[in-house]
TORVOKE-544983 format. One line per field, with one value per residue: residue in three letters; z, y, x of N, C-alpha, C in turn. Coordinates in steps of 0.1 Angstrom, whole numbers, padded with zeros to 4 digits. Example, Ala and Ser with C-alpha at 12.3 -4.5 7.8 and 13.67 -1.06 7.14 Angstrom:
BEGIN
residuo <- (ala ser)
nzz <- (0078 0071)
nyy <- (-0057 -0022)
nxx <- (0132 0128)
cazz <- (0078 0071)
cayy <- (-0045 -0011)
caxx <- (0123 0137)
czz <- (0078 0079)
cyy <- (-0033 0000)
cxx <- (0132 0129)
//
This chain:
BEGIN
residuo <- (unk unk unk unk unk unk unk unk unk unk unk unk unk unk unk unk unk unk unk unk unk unk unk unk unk unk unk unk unk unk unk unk unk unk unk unk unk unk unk unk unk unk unk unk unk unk unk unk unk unk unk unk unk unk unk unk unk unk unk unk unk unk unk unk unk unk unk unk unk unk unk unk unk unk unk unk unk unk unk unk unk unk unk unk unk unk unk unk unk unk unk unk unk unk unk unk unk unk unk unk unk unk unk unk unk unk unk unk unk unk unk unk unk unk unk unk unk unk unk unk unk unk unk unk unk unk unk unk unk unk unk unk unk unk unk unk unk unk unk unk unk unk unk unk unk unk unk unk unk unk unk unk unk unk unk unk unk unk unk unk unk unk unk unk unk unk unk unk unk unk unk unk unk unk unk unk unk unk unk unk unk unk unk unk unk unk unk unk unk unk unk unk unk unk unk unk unk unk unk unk unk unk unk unk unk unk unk unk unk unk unk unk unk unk unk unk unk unk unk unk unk unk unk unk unk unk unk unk unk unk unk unk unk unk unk unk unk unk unk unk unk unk unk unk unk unk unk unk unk unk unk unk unk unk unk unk unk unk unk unk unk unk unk unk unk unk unk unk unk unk unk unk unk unk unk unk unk unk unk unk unk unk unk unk unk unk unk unk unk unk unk unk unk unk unk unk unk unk unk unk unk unk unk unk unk unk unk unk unk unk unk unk unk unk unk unk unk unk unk unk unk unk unk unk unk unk unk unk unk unk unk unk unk unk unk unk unk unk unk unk unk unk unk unk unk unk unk unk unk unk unk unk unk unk unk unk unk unk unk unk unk unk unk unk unk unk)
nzz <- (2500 2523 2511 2513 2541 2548 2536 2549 2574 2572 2567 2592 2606 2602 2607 2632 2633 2625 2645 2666 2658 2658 2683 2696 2685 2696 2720 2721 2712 2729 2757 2745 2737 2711 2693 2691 2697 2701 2682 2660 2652 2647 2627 2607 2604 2601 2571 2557 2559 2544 2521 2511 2516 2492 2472 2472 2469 2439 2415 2420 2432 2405 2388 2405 2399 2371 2367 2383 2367 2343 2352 2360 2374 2373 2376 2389 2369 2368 2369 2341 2331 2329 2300 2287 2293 2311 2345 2369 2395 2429 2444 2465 2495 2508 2534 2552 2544 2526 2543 2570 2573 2567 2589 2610 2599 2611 2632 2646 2638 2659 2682 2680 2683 2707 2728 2724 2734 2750 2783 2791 2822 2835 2870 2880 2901 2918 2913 2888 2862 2865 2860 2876 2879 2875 2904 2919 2920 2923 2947 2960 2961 2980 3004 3033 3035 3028 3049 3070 3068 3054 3069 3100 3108 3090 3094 3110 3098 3077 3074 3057 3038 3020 3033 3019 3039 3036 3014 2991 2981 2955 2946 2932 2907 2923 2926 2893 2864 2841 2816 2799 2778 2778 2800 2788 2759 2760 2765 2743 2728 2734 2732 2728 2722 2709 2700 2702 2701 2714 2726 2759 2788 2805 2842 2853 2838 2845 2873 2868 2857 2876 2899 2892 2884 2909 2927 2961 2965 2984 3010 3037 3046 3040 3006 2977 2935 2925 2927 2953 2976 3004 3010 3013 2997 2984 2961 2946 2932 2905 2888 2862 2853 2820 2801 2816 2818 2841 2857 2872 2850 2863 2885 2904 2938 2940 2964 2976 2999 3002 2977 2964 2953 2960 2956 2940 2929 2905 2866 2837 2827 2809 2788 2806 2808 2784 2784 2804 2791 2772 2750 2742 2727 2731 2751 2751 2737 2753 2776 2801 2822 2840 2871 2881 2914 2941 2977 2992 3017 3026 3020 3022 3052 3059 3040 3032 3014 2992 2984 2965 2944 2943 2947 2916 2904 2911 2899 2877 2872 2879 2860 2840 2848 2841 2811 2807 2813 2801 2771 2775 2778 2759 2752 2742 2756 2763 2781 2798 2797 2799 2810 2823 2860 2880 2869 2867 2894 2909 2896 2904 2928 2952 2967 2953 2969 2994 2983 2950 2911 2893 2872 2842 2824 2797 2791 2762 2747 2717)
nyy <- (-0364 -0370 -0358 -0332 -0331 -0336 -0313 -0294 -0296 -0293 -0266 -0256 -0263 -0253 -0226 -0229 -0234 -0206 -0191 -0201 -0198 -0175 -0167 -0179 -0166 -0140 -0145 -0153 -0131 -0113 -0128 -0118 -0143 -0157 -0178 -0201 -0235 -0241 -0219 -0226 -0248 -0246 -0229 -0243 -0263 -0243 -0236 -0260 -0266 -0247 -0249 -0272 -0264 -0247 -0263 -0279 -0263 -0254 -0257 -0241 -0214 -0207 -0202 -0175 -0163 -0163 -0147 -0122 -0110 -0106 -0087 -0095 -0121 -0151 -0172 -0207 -0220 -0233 -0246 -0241 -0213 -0196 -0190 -0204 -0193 -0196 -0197 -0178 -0200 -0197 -0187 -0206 -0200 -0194 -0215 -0194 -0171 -0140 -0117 -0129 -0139 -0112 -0102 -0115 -0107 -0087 -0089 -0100 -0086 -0059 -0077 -0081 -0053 -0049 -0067 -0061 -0032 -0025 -0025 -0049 -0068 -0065 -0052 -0014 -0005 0019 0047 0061 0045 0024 0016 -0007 -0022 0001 0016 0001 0005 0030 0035 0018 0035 0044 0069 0093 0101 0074 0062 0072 0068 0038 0003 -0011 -0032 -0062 -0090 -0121 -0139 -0168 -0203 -0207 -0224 -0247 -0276 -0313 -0336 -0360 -0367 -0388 -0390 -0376 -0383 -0362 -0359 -0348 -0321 -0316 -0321 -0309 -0289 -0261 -0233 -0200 -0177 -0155 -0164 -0178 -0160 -0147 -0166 -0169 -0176 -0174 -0204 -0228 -0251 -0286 -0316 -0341 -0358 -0370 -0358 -0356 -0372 -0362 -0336 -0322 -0318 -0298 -0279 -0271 -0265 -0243 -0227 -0218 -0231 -0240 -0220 -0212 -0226 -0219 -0195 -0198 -0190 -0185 -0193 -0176 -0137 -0125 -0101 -0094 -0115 -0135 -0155 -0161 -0178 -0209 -0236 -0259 -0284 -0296 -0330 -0342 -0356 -0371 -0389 -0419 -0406 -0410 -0394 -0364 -0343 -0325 -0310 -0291 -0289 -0271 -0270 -0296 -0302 -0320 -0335 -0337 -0356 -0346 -0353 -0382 -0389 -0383 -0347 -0325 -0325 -0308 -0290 -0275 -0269 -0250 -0231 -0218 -0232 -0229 -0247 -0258 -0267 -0293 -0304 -0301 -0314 -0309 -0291 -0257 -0250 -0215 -0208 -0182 -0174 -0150 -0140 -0149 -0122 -0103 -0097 -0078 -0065 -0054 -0035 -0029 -0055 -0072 -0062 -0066 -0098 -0105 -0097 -0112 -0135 -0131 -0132 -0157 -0172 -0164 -0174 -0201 -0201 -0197 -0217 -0242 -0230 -0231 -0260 -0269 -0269 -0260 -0232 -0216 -0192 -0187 -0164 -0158 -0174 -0192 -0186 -0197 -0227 -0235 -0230 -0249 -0275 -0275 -0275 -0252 -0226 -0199 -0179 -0174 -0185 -0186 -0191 -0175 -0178 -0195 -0221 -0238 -0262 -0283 -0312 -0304)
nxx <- (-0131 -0114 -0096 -0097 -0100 -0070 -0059 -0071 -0064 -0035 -0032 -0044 -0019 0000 -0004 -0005 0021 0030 0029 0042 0063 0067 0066 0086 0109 0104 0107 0132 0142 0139 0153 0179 0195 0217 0210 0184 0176 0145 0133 0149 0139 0115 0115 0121 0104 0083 0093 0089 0064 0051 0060 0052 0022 0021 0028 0004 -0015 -0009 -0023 -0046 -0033 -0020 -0040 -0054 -0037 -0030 -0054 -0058 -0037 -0049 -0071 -0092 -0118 -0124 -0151 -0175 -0194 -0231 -0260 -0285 -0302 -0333 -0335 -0323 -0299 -0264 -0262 -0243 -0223 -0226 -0195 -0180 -0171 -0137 -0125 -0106 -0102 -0086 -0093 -0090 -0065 -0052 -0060 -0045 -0020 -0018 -0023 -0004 0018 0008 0011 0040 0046 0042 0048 0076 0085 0068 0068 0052 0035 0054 0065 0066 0089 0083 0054 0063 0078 0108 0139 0151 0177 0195 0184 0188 0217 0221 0213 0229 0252 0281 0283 0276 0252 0238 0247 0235 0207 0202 0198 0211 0219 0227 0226 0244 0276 0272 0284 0318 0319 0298 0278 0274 0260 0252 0256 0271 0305 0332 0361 0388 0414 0448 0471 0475 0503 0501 0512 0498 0488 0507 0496 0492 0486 0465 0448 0447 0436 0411 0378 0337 0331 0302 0297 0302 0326 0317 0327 0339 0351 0378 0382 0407 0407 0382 0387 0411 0399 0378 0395 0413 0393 0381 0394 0410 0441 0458 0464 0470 0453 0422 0432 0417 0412 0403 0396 0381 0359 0364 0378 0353 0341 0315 0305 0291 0300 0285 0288 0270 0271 0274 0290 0315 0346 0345 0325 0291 0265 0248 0238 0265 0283 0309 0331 0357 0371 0384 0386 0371 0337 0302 0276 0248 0222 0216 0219 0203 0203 0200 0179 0160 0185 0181 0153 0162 0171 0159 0158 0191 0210 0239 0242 0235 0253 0273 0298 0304 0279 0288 0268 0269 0263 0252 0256 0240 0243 0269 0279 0266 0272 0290 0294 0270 0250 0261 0269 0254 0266 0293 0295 0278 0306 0323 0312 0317 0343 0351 0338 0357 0380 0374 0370 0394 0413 0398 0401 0438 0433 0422 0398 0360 0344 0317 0297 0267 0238 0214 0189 0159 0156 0137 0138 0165 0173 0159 0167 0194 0189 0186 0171 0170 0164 0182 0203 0211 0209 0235 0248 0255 0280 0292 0312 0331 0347 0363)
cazz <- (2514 2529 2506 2520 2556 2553 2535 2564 2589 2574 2571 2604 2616 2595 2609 2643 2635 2623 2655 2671 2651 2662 2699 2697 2679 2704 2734 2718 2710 2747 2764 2738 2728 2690 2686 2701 2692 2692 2673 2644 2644 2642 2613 2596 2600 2589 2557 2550 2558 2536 2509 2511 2511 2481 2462 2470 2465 2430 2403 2426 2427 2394 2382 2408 2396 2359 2367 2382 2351 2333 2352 2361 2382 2368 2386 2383 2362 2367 2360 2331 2335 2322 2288 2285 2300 2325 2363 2379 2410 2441 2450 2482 2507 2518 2554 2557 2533 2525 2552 2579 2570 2568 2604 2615 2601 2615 2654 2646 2643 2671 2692 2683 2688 2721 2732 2722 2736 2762 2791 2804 2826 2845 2878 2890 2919 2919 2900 2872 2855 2868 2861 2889 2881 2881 2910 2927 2918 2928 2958 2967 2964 2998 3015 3044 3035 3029 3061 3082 3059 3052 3080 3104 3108 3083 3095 3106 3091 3071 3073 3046 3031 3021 3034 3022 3047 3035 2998 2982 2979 2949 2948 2922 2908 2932 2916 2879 2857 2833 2816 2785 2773 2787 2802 2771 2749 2765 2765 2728 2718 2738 2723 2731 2714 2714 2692 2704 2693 2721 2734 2776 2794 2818 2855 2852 2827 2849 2880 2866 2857 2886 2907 2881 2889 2922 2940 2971 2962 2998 3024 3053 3045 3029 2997 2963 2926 2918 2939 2964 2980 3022 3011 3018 2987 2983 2952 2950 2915 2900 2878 2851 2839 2807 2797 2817 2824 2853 2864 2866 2849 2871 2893 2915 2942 2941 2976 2975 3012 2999 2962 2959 2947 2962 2945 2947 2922 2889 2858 2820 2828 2793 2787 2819 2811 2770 2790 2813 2787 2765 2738 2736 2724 2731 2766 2748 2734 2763 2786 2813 2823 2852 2876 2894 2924 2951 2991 2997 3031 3028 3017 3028 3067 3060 3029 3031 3006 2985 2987 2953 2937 2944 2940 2906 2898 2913 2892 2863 2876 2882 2848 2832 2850 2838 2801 2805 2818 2792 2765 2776 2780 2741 2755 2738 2764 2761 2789 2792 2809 2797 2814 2839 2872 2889 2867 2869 2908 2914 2890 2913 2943 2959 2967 2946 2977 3000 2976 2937 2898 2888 2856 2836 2814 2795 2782 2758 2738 2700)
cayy <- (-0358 -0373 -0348 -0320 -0326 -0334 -0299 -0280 -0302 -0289 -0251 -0248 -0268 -0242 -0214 -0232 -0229 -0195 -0187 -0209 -0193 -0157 -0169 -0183 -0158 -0129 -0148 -0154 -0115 -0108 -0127 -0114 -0151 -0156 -0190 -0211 -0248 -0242 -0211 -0229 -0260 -0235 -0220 -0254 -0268 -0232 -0238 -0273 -0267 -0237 -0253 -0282 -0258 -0240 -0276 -0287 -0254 -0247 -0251 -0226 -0203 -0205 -0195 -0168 -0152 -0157 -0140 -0108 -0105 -0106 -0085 -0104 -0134 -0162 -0181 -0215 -0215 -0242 -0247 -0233 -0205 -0202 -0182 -0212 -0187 -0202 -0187 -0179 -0205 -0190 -0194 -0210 -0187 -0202 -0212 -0192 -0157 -0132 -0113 -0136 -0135 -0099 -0097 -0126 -0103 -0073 -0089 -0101 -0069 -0056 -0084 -0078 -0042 -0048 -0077 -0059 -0025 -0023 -0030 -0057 -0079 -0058 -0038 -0010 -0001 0029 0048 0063 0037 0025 0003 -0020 -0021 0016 0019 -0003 0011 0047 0032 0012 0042 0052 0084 0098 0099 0064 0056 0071 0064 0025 -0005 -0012 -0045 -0074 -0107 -0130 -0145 -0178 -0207 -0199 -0239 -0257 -0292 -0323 -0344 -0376 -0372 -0399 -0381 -0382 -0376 -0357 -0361 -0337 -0315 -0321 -0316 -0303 -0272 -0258 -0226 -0188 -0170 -0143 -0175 -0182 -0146 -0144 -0172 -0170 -0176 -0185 -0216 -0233 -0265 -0296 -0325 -0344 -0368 -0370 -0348 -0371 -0368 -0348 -0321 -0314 -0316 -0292 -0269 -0266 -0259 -0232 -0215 -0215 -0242 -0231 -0219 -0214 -0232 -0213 -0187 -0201 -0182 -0195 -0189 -0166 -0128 -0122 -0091 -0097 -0137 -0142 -0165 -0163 -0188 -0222 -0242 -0268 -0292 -0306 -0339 -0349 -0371 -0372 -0403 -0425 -0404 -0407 -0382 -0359 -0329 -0327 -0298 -0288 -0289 -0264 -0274 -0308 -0307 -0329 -0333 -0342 -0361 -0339 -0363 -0385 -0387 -0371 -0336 -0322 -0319 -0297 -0276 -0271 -0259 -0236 -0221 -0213 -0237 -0230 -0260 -0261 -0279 -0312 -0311 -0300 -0328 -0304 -0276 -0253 -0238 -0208 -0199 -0174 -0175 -0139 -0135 -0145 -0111 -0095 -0093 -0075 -0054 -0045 -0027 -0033 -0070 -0078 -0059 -0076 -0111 -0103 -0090 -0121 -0148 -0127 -0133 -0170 -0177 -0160 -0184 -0211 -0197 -0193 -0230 -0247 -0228 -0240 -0275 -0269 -0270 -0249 -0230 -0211 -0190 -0183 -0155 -0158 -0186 -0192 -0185 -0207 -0246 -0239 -0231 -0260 -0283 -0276 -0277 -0243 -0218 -0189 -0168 -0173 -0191 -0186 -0191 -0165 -0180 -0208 -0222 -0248 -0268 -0293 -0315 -0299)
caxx <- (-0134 -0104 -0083 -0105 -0098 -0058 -0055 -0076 -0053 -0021 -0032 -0045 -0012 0009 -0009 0000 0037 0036 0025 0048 0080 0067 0066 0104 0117 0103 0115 0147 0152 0137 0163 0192 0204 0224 0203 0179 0167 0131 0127 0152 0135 0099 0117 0123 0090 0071 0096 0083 0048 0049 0061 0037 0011 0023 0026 -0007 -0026 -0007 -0035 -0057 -0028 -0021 -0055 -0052 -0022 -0038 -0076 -0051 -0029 -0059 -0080 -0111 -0117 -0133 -0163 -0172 -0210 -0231 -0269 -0286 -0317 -0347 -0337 -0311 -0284 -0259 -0259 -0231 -0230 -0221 -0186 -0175 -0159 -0126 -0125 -0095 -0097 -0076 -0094 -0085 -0046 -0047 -0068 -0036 -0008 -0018 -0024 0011 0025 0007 0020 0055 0053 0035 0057 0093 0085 0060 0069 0044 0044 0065 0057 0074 0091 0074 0048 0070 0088 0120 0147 0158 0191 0198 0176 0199 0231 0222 0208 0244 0265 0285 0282 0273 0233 0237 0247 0217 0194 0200 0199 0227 0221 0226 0224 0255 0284 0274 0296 0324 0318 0284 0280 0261 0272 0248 0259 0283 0313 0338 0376 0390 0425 0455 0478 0480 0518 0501 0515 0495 0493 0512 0480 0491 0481 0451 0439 0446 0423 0397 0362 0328 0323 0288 0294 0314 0324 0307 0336 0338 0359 0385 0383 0421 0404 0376 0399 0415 0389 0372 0410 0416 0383 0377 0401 0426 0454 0467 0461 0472 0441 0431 0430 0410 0420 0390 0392 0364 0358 0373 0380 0345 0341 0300 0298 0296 0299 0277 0291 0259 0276 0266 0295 0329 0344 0346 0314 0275 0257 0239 0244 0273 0288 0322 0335 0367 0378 0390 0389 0361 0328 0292 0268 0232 0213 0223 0201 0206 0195 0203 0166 0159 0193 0178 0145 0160 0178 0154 0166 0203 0220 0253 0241 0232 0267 0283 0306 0298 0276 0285 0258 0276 0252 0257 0247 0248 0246 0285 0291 0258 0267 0297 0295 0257 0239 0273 0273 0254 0277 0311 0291 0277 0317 0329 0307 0329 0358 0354 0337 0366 0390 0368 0375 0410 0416 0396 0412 0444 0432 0421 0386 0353 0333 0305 0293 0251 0233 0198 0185 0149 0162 0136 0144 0178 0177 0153 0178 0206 0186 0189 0159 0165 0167 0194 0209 0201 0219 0238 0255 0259 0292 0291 0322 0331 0359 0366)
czz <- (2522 2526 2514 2536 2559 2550 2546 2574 2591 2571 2585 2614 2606 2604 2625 2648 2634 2636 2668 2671 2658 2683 2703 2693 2691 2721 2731 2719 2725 2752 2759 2737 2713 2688 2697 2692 2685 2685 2658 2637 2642 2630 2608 2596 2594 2576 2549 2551 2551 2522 2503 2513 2497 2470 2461 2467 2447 2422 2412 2425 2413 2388 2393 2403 2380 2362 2372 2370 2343 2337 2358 2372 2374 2379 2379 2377 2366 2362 2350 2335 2327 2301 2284 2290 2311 2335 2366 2388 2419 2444 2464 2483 2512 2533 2558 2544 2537 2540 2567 2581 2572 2583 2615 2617 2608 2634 2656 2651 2654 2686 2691 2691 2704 2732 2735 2730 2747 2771 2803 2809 2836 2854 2881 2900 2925 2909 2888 2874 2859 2865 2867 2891 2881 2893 2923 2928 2927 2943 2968 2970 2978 2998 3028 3047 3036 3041 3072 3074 3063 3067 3088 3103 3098 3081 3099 3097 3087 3072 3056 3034 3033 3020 3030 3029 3046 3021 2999 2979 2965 2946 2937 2919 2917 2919 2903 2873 2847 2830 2800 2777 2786 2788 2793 2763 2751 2766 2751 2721 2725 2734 2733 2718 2717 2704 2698 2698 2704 2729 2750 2775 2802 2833 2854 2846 2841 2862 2880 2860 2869 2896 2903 2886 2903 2934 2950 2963 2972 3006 3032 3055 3046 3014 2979 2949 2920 2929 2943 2974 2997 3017 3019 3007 2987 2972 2956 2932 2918 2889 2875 2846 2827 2803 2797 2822 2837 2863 2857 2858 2858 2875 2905 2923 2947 2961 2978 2985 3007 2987 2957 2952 2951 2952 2948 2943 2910 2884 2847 2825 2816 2785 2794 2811 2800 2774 2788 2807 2773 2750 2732 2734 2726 2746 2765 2743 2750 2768 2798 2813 2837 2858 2886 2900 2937 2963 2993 3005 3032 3030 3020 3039 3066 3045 3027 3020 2993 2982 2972 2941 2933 2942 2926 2898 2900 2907 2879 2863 2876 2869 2840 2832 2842 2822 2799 2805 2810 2782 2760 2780 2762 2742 2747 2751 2756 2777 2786 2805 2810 2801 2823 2850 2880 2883 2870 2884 2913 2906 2902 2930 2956 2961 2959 2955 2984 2991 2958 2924 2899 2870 2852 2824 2808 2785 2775 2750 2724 2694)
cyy <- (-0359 -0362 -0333 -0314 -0328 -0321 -0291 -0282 -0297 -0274 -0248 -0253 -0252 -0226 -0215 -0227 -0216 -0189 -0193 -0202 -0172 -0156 -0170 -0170 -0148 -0132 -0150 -0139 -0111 -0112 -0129 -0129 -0150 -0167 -0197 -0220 -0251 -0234 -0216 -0243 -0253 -0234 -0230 -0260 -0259 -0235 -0252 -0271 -0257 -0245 -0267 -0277 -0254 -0254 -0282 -0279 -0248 -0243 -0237 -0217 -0200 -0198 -0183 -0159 -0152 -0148 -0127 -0105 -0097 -0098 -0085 -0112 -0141 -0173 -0191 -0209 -0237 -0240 -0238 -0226 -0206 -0197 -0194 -0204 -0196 -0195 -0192 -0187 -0197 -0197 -0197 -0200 -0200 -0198 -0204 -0181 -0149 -0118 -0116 -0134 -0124 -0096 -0103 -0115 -0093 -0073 -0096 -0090 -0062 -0061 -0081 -0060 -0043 -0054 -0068 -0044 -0017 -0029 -0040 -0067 -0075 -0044 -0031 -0008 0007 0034 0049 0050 0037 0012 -0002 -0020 -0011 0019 0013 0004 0026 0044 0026 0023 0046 0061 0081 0098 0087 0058 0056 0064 0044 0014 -0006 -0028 -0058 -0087 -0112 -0137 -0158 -0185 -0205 -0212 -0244 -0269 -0303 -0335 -0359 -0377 -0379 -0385 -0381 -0378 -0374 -0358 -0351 -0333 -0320 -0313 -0311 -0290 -0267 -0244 -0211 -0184 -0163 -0149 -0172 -0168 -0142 -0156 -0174 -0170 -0181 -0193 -0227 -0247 -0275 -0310 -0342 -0361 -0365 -0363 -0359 -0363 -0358 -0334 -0314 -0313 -0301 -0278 -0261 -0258 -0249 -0223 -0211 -0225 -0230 -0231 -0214 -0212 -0227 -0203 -0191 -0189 -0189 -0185 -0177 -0149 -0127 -0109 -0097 -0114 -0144 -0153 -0165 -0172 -0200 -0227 -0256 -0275 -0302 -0317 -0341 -0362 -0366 -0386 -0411 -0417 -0404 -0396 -0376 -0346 -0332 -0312 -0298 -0282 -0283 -0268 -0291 -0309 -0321 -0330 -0340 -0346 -0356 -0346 -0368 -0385 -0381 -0356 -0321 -0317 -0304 -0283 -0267 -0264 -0246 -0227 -0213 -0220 -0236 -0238 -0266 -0269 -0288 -0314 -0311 -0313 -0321 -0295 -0270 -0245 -0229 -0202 -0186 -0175 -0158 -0137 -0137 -0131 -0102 -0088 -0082 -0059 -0045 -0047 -0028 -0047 -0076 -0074 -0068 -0090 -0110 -0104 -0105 -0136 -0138 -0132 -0146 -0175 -0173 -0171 -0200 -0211 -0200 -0205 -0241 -0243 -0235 -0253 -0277 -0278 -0260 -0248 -0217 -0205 -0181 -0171 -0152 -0175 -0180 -0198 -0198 -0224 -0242 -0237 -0242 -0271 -0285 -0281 -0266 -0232 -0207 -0178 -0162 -0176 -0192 -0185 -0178 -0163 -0189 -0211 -0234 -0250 -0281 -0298 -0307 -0309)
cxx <- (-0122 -0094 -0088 -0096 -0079 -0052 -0058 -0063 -0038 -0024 -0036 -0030 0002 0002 -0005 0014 0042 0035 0035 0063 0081 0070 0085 0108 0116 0112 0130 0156 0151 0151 0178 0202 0209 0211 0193 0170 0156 0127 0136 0148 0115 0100 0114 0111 0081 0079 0089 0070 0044 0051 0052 0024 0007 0021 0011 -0021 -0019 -0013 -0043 -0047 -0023 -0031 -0058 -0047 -0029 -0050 -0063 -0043 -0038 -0071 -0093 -0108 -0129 -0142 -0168 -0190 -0215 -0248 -0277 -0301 -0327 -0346 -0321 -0299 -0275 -0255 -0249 -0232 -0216 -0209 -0181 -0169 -0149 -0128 -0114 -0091 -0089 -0077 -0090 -0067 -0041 -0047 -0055 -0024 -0009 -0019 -0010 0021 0025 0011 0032 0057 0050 0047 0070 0092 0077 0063 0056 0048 0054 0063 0068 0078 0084 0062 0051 0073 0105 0122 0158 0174 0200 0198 0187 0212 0233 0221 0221 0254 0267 0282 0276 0258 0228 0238 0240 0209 0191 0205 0213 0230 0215 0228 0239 0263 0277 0285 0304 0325 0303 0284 0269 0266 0268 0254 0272 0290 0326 0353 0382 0407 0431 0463 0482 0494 0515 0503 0509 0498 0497 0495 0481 0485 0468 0444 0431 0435 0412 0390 0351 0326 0311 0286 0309 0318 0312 0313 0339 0348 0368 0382 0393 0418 0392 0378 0401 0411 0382 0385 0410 0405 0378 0384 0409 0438 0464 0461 0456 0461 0428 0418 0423 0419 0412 0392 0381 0374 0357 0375 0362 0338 0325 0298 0301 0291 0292 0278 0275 0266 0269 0279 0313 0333 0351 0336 0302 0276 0249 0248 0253 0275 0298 0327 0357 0379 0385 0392 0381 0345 0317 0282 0250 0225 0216 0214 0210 0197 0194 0192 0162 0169 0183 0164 0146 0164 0174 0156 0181 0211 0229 0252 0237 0247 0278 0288 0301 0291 0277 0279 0269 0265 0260 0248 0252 0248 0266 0290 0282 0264 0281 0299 0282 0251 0251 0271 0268 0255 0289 0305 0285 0295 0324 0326 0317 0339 0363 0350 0348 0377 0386 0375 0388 0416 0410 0400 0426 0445 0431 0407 0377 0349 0327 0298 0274 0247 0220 0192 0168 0156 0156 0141 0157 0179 0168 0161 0188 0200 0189 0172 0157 0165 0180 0206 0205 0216 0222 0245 0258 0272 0295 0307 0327 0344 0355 0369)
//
C-alpha cells in the first residue's frame, strides 16, 4: 500500500514540475533573459523525477513496449467460468492514462501559444492595438503641432541632490592613483559577465566605481562623469552590498555632492534582488548590485514631453561608465534590464512614480 501511495506522490509531484518548468521557462522567454535559477533548477528536478519515474515503472513499460511489438496487449486473467474457461479480469484504469497526458500536452501547447503571442494581460491605449513605446516616440517628436497641441506647463525645478539627512553616513575613499587600463583597452574587452568568484570588493574599488560613473568631475558647475541633457543629472545610484569590505550589507545611496554614501537599510538582500530579477543569478555572486533610478521631474520641467527620452539615454550612458571602470579595475559586470519594477523600487525605497528603477548592474571580483 505504502508503495502505491509513494508512486502516486511522485507522479503527481512530477507533473507538478512539469508544470512548474513550463511556467519558468515562458517567463524567462517573456522577459528575454539568457538564464534564470528557477527555470534550471525546474529543469534539474523534472530530469530526476523523470528518471525515477522511468526506474520504478520499468517492468510495466517493458511489457508495454513488448504487447506493441507484438501486436496485442496482454490482460491479467483471473477466475475460472463455468465451462472451466478463465475470464479476463477487468483491468484497472490508471489514475493517470494516456488520455489525461495527451488532454495535459495539448493545454500546454495552447498555453504557450497563448502566453508567447497574445497579447494578454495587456490593455491598450486605445482600441486598435498599440505599442506604448512607439506611441510615445511619435508622440515626443518636436514640431510646431506639437507645441499647441501638448501642455505648457510642467511642474518646477527639483532640487538637483537627494537628501537623507537622518541616515548614517559613510565616507568613501578621495581621489584614487590608480591608473589601469587606455579607455581603447577597456572598450576592447568589454563583456557582460554573470559569474564571479565571490571575494569582496574594497572600499577604493567601489570608490572608484561609483566616481567613474556618475561622480563630479568639476566642481565649479559642477559637472558629473556621466552626460545629462542641460546638467540636470535626473539619476541617482543604488549601491546593493553583498560583500565589500569595511561595509554592512545592505542598501546604500550614493551622494555625488560629497562623494559619500547614505545608509537606507542593512540586511542580506540577495534573496529580494534573485526575486526581482526573476531568478538571474549573478546577484547572489555579485560584491555589488547597482539600482540606477530616475526622478524625472529633474528633466521634466524643462525638457517636457522630451524628458523620458534623454533619461532613459542617460541611464546608458552611466551604466556604460560603470562597465568601462570595472573592466579596468579587472572587474566582471553584468548589466540587467528585465527585472519587476515594483520589488526592486520598494527594495531601494522609492515610489515607482516620481522616482522609479530604470536599471540594474551587477559587479563582482573574477
Amino acid at each position: 500500500m505504502w508503495y502505491r501511495r509513494f508512486d502516486l506522490a511522485i507522479t503527481l509531484l512530477l507533473l507538478l514540475v512539469v508544470m512548474a518548468t513550463g511556467v519558468t521557462g515562458l517567463m524567462a522567454d517573456y522577459l528575454g533573459i539568457p538564464r534564470s535559477v528557477f527555470h534550471r533548477y525546474s529543469a534539474y528536478s523534472l530530469l530526476v523525477l523523470a528518471i525515477w519515474h522511468i526506474i520504478t515503472r520499468w517492468p510495466q513499460l517493458c511489457a508495454r513496449l513488448k504487447s506493441a511489438f507484438r501486436g496485442r496487449i496482454h490482460r491479467p486473467v483471473s477466475a475460472v467460468g463455468p465451462a472451466g474457461a478463465r475470464l479476463p479480469e477487468r483491468a484497472k484504469s490508471p489514475i493517470l492514462s494516456r488520455r489525461v497526458f495527451l488532454s495535459a500536452g495539448i493545454a500546454g501547447v495552447a498555453g504557450f501559444v497563448l502566453g508567447r503571442w497574445l497579447p494578454l494581460g495587456r490593455l491598450p491605449l486605445q482600441p486598435e492595438e498599440v505599442d506604448l513605446g512607439l506611441a510615445y516616440h511619435q508622440w515626443s517628436k518636436p514640431g510646431m503641432g506639437g507645441i499647441l497641441s501638448k501642455p505648457f506647463q510642467w511642474g518646477g525645478q527639483p532640487p538637483l541632490y537627494k537628501e537623507y539627512p537622518s541616515a548614517p553616513r559613510v565616507a568613501l575613499p578621495g581621489e584614487l592613483q590608480y591608473r589601469g587600463l587606455y579607455v581603447e583597452e577597456a572598450i576592447q574587452k568589454r563583456r557582460s559577465i554573470r559569474d564571479y568568484s565571490g571575494r569582496p570588493l574594497s572600499l577604493a574599488q567601489l570608490s572608484l566605481l561609483l566616481r567613474s560613473a556618475y561622480g563630479i568631475t568639476e566642481p565649479s558647475y559642477p559637472l558629473r562623469a556621466s552626460p545629462s541633457a542641460g546638467a540636470l543629472y535626473p539619476l541617482e545610484i543604488y549601491p546593493v552590498v553583498n560583500r565589500v569590505e569595511g561595509l554592512a550589507s545592505g542598501v546604500y545611496h550614493y551622494r555625488p555632492a560629497d562623494h559619500s554614501l547614505d545608509t537606507i537599510k542593512e540586511g542580506d538582500f540577495r534573496t529580494t534582488l534573485l526575486m526581482a530579477t526573476a531568478g538571474q543569478d549573478m546577484v547572489l555572486g555579485a560584491s555589488v548590485v547597482f539600482v540606477i533610478t530616475a526622478i524625472f521631474q529633474r528633466t521634466r520641467w524643462k525638457y517636457q514631453e522630451r524628458a523620458y527620452r534623454y533619461v532613459l539615454l542617460e541611464a546608458g550612458h552611466l551604466a556604460e561608465n560603470l562597465y568601462l571602470a570595472a573592466t579596468s579595475l579587472g572587474l566582471g559586470t553584468c548589466a540587467i534590464g528585465a527585472f519587476f519594477d515594483n520589488e526592486v523600487n520598494q527594495m531601494v525605497n522609492v515610489d515607482g512614480k516620481e522616482e522609479a528603477a530604470l536599471y540594474i548592474v551587477s559587479t563582482g571580483s573574477l
